[in-house]
Backbone as JSON, one array per atom type, in Angstrom:
{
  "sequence": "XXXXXXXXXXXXXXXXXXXXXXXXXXXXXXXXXXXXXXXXXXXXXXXXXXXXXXXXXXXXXXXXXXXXXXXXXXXXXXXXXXXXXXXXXXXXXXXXXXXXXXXXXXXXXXXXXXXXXXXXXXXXXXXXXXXXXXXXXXXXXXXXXXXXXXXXXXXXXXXXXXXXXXXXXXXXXXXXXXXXXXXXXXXXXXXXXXXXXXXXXXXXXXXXXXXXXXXXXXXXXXXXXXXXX",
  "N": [[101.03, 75.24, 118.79], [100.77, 75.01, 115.36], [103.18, 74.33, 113.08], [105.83, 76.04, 113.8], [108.34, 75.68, 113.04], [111.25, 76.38, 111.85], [114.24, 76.19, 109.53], [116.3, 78.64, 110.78], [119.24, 79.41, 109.54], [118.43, 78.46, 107.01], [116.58, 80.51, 106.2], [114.18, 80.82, 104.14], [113.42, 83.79, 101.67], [110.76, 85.54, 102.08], [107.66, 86.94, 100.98], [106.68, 90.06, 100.08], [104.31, 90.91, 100.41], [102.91, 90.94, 103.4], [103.66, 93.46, 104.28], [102.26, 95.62, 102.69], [99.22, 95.08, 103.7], [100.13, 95.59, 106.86], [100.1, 98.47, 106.49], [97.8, 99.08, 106.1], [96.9, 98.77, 108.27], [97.48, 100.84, 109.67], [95.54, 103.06, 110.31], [92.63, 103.08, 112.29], [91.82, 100.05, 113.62], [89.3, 97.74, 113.08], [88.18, 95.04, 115.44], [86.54, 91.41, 114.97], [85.82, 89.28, 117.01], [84.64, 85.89, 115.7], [84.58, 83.46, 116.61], [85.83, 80.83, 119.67], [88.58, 82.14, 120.01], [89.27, 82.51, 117.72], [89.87, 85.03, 115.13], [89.24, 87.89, 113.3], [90.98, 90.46, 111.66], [90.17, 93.73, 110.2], [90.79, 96.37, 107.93], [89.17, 99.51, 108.47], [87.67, 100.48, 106.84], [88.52, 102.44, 105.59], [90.45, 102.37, 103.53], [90.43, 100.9, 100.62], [89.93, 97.23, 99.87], [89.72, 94.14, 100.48], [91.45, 92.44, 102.36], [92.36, 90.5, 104.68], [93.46, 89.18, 108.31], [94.05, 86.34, 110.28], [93.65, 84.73, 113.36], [95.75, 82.14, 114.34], [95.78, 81.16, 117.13], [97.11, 79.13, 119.77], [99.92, 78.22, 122.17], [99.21, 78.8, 125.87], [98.58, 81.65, 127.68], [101.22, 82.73, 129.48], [103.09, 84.13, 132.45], [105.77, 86.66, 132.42], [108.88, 85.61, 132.37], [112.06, 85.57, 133.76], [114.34, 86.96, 132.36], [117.69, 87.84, 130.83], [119.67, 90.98, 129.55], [117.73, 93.03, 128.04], [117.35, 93.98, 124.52], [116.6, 95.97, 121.68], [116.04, 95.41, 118.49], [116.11, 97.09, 115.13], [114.59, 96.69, 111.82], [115.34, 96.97, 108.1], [112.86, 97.89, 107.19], [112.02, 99.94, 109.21], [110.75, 98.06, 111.35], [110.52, 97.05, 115.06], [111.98, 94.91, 117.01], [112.32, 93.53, 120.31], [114.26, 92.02, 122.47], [114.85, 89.11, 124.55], [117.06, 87.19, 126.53], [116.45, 83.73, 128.16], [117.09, 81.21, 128.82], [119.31, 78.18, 128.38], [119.88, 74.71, 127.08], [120.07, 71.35, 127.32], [118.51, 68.42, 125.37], [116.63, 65.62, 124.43], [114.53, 65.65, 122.53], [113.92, 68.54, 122.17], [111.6, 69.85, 121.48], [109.27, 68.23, 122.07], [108.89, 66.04, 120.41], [109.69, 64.15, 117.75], [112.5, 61.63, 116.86], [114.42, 60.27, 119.09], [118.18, 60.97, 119.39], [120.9, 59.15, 118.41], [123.11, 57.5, 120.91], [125.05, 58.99, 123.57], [124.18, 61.62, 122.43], [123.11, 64.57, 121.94], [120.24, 67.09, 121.88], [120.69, 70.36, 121.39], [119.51, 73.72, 123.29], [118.02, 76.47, 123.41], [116.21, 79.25, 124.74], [114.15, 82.37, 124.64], [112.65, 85.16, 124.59], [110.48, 86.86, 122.25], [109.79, 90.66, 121.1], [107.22, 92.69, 119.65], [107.79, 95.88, 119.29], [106.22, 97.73, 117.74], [103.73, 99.49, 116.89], [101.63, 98.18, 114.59], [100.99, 94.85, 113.02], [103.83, 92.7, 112.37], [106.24, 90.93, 110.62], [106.85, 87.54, 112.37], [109.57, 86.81, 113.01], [112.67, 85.1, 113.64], [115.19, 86.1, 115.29], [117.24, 85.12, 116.51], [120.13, 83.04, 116.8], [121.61, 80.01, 117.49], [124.42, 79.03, 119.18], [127.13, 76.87, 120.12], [130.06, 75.39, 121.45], [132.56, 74.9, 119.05], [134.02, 72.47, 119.7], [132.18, 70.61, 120.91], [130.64, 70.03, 119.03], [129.62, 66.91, 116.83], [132.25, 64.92, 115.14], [131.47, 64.38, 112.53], [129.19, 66.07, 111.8], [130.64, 68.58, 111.74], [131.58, 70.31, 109.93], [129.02, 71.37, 109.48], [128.82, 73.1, 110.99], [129.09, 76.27, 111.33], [130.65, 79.9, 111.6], [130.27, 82.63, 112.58], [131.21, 86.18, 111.78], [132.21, 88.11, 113.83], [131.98, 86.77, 116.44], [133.46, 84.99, 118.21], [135.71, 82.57, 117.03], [135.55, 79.98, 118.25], [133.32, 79.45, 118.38], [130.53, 77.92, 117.06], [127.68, 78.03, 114.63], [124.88, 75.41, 114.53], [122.4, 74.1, 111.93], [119.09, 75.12, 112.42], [116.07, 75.21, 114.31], [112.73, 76.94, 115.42], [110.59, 77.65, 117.65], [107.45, 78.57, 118.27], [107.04, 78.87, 122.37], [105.6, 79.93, 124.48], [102.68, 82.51, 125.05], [103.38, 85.28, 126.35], [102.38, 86.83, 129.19], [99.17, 87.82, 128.68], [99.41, 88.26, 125.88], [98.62, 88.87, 122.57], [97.33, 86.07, 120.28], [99.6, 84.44, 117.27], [98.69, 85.87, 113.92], [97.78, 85.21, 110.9], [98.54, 85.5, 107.6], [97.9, 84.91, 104.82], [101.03, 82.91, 103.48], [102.29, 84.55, 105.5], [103.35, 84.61, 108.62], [102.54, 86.56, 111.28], [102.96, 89.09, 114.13], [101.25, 90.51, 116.43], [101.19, 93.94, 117.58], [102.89, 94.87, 120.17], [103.12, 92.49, 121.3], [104.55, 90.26, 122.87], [106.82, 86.58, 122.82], [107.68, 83.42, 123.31], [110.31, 82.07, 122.51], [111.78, 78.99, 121.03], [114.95, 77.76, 120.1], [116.24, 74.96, 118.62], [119.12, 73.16, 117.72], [119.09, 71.24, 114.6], [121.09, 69.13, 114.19], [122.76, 66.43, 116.09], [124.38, 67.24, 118.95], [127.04, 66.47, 121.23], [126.27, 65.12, 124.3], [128.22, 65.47, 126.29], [128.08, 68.51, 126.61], [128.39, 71.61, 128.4], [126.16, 73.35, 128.98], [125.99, 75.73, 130.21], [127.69, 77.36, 127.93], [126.34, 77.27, 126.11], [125.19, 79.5, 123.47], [123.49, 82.71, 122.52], [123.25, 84.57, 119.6], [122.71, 87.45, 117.79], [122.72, 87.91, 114.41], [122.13, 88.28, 111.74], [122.66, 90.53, 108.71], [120.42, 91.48, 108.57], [119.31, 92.76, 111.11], [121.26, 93.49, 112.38], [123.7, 95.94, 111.4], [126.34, 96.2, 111.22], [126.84, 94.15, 110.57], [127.88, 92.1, 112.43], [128.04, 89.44, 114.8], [125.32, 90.32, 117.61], [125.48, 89.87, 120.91], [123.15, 87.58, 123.43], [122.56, 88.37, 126.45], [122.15, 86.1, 128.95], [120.39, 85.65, 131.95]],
  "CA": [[100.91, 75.97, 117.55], [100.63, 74.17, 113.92], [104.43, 74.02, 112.95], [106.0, 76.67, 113.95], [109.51, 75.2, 112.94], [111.63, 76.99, 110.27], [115.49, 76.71, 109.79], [117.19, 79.43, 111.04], [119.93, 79.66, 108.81], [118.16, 78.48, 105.48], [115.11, 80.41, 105.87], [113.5, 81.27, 102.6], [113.24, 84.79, 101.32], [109.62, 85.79, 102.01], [107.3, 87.64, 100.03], [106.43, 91.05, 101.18], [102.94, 91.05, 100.72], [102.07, 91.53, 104.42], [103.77, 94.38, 104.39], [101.35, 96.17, 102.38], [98.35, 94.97, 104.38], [100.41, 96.53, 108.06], [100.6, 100.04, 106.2], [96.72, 99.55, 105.58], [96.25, 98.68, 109.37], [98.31, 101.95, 110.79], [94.44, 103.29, 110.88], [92.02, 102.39, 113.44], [91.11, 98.81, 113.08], [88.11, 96.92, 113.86], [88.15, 93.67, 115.52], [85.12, 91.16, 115.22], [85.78, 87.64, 117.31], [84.3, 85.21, 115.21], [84.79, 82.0, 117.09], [86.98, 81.5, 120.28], [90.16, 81.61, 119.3], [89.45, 82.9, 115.77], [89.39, 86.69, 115.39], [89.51, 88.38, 112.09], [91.0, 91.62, 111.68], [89.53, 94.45, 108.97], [90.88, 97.3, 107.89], [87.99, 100.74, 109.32], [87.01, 101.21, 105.16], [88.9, 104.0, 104.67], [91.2, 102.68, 102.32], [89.49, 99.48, 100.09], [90.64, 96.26, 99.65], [89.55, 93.19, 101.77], [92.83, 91.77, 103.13], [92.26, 89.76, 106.59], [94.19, 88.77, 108.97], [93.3, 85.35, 111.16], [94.2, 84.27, 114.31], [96.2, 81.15, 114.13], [95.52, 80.19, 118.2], [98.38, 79.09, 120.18], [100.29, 77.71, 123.37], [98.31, 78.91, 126.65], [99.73, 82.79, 127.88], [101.95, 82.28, 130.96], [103.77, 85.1, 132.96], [106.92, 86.94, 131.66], [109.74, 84.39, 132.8], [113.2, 86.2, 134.46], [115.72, 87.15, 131.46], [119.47, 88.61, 130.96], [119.26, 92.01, 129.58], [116.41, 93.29, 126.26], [118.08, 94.45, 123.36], [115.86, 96.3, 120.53], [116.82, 95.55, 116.71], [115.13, 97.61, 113.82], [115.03, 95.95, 110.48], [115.48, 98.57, 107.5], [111.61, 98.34, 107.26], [111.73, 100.3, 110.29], [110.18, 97.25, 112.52], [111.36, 96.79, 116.18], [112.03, 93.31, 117.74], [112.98, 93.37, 121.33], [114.84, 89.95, 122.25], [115.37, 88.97, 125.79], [117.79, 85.73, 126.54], [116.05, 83.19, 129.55], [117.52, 79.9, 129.29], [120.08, 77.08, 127.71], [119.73, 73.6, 127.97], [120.15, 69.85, 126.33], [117.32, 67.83, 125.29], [116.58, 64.98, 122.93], [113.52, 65.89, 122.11], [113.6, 69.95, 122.2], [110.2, 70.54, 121.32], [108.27, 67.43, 122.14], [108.43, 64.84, 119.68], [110.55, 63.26, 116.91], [113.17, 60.29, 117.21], [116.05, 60.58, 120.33], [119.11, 61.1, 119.07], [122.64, 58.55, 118.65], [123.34, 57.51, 122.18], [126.25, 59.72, 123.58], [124.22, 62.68, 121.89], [121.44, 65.07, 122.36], [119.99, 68.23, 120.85], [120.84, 72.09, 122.41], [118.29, 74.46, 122.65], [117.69, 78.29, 124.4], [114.62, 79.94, 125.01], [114.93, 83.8, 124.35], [111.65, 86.13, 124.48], [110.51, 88.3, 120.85], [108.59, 91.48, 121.0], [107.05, 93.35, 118.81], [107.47, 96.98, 119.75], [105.44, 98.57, 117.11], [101.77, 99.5, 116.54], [101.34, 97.45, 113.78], [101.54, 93.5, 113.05], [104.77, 92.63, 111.31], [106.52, 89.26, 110.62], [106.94, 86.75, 113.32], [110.58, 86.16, 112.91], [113.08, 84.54, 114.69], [116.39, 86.74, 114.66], [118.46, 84.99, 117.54], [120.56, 81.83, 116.7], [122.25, 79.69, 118.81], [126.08, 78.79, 118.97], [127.68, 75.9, 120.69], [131.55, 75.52, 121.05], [132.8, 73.72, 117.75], [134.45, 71.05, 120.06], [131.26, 69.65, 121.23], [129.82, 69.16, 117.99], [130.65, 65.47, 116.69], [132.83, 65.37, 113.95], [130.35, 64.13, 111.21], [128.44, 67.49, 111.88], [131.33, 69.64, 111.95], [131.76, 70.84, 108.62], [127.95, 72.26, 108.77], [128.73, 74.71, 112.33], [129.37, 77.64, 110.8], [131.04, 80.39, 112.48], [130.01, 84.2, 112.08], [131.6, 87.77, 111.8], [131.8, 89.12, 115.72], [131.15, 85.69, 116.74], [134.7, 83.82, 118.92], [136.49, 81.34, 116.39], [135.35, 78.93, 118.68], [131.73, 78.88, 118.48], [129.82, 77.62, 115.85], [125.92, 77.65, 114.56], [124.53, 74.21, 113.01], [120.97, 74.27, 111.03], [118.55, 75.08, 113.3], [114.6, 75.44, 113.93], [112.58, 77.89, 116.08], [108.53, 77.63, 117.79], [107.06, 79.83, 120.18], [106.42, 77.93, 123.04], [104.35, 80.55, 125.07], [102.54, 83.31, 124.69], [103.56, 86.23, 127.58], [101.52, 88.11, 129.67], [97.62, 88.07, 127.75], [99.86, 88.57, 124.35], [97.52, 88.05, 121.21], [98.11, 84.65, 119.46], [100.1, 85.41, 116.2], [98.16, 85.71, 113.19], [98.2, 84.65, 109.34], [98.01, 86.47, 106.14], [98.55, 83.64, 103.85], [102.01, 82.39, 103.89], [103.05, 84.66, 106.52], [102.53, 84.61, 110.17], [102.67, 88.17, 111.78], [103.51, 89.26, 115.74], [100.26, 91.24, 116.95], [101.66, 95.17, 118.24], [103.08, 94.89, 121.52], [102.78, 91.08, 121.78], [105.65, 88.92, 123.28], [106.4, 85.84, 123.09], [108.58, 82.8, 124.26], [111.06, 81.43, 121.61], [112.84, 77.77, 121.47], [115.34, 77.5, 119.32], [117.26, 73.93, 119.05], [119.73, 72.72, 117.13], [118.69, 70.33, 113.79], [121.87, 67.85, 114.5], [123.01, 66.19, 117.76], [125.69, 68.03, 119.58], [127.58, 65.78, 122.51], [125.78, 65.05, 125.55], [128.71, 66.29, 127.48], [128.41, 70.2, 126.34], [127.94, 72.46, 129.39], [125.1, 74.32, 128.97], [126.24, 77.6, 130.27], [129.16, 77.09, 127.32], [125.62, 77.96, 124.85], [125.12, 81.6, 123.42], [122.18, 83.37, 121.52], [123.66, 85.77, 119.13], [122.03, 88.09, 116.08], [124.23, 88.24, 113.7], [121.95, 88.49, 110.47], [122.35, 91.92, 108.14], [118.79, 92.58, 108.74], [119.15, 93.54, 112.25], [123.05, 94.15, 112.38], [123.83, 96.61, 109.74], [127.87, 95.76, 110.82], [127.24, 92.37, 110.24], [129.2, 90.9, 113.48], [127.25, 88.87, 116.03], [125.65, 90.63, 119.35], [125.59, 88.25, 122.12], [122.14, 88.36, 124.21], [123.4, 87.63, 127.82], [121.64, 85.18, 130.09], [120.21, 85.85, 133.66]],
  "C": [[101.31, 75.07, 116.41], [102.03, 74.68, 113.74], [104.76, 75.51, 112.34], [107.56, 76.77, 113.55], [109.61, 75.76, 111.81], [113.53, 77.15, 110.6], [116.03, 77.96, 109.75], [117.72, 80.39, 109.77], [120.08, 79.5, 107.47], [117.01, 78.97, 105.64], [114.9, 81.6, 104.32], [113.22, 82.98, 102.47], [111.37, 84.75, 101.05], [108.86, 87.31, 101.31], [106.91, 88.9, 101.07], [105.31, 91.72, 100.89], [101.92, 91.82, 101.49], [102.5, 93.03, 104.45], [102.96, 95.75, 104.08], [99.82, 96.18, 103.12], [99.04, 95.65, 105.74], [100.32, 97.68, 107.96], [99.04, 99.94, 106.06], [96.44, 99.84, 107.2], [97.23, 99.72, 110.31], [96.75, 102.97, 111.47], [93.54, 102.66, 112.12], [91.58, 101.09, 112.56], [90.14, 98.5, 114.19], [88.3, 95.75, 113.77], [86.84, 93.09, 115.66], [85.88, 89.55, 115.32], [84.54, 86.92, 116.76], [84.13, 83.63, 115.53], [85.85, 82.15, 118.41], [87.85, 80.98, 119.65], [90.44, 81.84, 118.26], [88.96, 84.32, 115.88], [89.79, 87.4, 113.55], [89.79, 90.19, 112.11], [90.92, 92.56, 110.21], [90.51, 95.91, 109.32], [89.27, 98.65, 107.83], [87.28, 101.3, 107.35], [87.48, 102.29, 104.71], [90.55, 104.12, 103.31], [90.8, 101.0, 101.31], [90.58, 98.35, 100.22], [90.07, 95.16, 100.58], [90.31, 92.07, 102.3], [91.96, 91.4, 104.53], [93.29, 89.0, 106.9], [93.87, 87.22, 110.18], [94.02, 85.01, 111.88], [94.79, 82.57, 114.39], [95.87, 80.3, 116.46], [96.95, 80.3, 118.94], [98.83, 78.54, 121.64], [99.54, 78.78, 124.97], [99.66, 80.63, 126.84], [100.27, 82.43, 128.98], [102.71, 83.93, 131.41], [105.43, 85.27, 132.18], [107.99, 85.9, 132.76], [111.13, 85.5, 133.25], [114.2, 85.66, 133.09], [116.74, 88.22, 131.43], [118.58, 90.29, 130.27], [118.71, 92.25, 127.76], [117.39, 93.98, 125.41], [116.96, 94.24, 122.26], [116.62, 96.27, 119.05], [115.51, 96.1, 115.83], [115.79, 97.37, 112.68], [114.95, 97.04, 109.16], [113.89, 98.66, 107.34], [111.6, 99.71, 108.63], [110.92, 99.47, 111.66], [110.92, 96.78, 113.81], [110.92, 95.79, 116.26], [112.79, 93.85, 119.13], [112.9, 92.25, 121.71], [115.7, 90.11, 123.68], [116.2, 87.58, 126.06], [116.72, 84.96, 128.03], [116.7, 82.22, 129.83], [118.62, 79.22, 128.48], [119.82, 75.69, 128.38], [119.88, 72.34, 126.8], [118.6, 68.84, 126.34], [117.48, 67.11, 124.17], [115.32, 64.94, 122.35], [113.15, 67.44, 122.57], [112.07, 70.47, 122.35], [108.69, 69.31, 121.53], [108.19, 65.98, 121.42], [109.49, 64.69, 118.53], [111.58, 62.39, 117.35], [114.2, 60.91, 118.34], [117.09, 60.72, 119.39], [120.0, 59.89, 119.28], [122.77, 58.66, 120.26], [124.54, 57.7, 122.32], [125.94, 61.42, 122.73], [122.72, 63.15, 122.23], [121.3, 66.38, 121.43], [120.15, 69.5, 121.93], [120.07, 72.73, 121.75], [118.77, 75.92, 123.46], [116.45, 78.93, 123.96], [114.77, 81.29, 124.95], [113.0, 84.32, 124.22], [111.88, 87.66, 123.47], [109.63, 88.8, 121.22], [108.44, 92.08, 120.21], [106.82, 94.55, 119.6], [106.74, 97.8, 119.05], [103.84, 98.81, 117.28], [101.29, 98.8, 115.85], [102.02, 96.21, 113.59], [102.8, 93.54, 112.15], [105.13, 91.4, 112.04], [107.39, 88.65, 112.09], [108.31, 85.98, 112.97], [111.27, 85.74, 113.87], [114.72, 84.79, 114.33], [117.56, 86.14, 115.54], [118.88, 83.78, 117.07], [121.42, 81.15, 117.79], [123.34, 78.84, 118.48], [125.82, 77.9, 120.31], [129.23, 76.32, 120.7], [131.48, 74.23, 119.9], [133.53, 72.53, 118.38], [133.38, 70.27, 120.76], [129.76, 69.35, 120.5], [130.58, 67.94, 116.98], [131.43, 66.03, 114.68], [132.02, 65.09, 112.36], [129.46, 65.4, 111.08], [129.25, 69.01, 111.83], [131.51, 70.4, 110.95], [130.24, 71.75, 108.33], [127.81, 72.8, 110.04], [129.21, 75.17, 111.83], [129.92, 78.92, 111.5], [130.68, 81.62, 111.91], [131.06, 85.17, 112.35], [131.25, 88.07, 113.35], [132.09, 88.2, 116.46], [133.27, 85.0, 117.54], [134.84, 82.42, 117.7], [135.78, 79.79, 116.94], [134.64, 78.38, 118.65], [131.7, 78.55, 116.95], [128.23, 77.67, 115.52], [125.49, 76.43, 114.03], [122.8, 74.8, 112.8], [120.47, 74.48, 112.06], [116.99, 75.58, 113.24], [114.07, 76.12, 115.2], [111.18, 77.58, 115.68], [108.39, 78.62, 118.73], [106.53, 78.94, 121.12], [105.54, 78.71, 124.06], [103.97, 81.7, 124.91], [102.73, 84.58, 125.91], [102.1, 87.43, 127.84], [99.73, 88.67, 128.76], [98.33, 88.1, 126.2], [98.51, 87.93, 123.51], [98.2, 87.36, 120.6], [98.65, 85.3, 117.82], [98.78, 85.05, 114.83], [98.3, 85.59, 111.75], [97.8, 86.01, 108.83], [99.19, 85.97, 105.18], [99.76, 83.49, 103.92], [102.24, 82.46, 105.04], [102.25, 84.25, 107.99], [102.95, 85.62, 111.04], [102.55, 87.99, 113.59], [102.55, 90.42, 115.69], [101.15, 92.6, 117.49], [101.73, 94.69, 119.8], [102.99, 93.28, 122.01], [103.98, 90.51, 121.95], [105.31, 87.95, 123.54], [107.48, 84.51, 123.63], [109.34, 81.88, 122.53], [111.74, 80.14, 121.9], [113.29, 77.92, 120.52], [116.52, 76.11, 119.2], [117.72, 73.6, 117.74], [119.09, 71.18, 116.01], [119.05, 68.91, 113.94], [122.19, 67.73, 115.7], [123.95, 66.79, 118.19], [125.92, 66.93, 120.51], [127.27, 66.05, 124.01], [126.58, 65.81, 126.73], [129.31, 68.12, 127.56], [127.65, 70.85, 127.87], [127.0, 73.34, 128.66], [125.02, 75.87, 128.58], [127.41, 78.09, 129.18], [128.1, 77.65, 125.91], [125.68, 79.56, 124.71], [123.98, 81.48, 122.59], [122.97, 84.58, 120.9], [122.83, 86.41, 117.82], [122.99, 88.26, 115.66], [123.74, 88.78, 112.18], [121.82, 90.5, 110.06], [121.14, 92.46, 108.65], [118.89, 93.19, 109.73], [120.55, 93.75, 113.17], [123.46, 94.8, 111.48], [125.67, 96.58, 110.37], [128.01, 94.48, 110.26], [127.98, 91.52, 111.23], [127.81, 90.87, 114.37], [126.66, 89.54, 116.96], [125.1, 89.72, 119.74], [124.37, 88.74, 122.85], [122.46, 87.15, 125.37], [121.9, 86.76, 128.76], [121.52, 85.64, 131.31], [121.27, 85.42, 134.26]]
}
């Protein structure tokens, strides 16, 4: 998928545009594949306007993968996300490609599965972050792990970026509507999220967490933890 990467913890206040186009498509819609892999979706004419939606494509579908236990968040829009945990792990190249890391250092990632439980498309966010312990991030990086509300003293978050790396079970690939990029009804999909700066090669793994912690889909504001298989 065309760059699917977006920090975490600085992501930009998005316009809410689509929102108005999902409230058009609560009617029946008509789909007309246009190419493979390119599908355009119309609102049925019964309320004007010619908003479309386009299929952006995407990593091949693969089978649902064995994760800890689902936990549904609704954002005050009323939009569900269900967010499953699958994995933790070290890598110096998380997602494929850019420079290795400082030798004695690598990058932490976790894999976590988003769904959209609604009927209608809504934004393709990425609500889980991922904590380390603050002693096995180096000290030149330490000042930007951040620690949350709910969240153990101990852990920390640094900057971090988030792709979908597969699409589950037939899911429909996500689709545009200009800036944004929207999560098809009922479509899951496979999340990476890795760390921006290097963390220390010798962090245990099982020592990572995935927690939500943002207002939008915590109205206490403290961390929940999404547990691991």
């Amino acid at each position: 998928m065309a760059n699917n990467h977006r920090p975490r913890s600085r992501r930009k206040k998005r316009s809410a545009g689509w929102l108005g186009l999902a409230g058009a498509l609560t009617g029946a819609a008509g789909i007309a594949v246009v190419a493979v892999g390119i599908a355009v979706l119309q609102p049925d004419g019964n309320g004007g306007g010619s908003t479309s939606l386009t299929s952006e494509g995407g990593p091949a579908s693969t089978p649902s993968p064995r994760t800890g236990r689902s936990l549904t968040f609704t954002t005050p829009e009323g939009y569900g996300y269900r967010l499953a945990a699958i994995r933790t792990g070290l890598d110096p190249r998380p997602f494929g490609d850019g420079e290795s890391p400082p030798s004695g250092s690598t990058y932490a990632y976790a894999d976590y599965v988003v769904t959209n439980t609604g009927q209608r498309p809504v934004l393709l966010d990425y609500p889980a972050d991922l904590f380390m312990p603050r002693s096995g991030v180096p000290g030149s990086a330490r000042d930007r792990c951040m620690p949350q509300p709910g969240i153990p003293d101990s852990m920390c978050t640094l900057p971090n970026s988030s792709q979908v790396t597969a699409r589950l079970d037939g899911s429909k690939p996500p689709v545009r509507d200009g800036a944004d990029t929207l999560i098809p009804a009922g479509a899951s999909y496979v999340v990476r999220v890795a760390s921006d700066l290097p963390v220390k090669d010798d962090i245990d793994p099982s020592d990572l967490k995935l927690y939500v912690w943002n207002a939008r889909y915590t109205s206490d504001r403290k961390g929940v933890e999404l547990a691991f298989p």
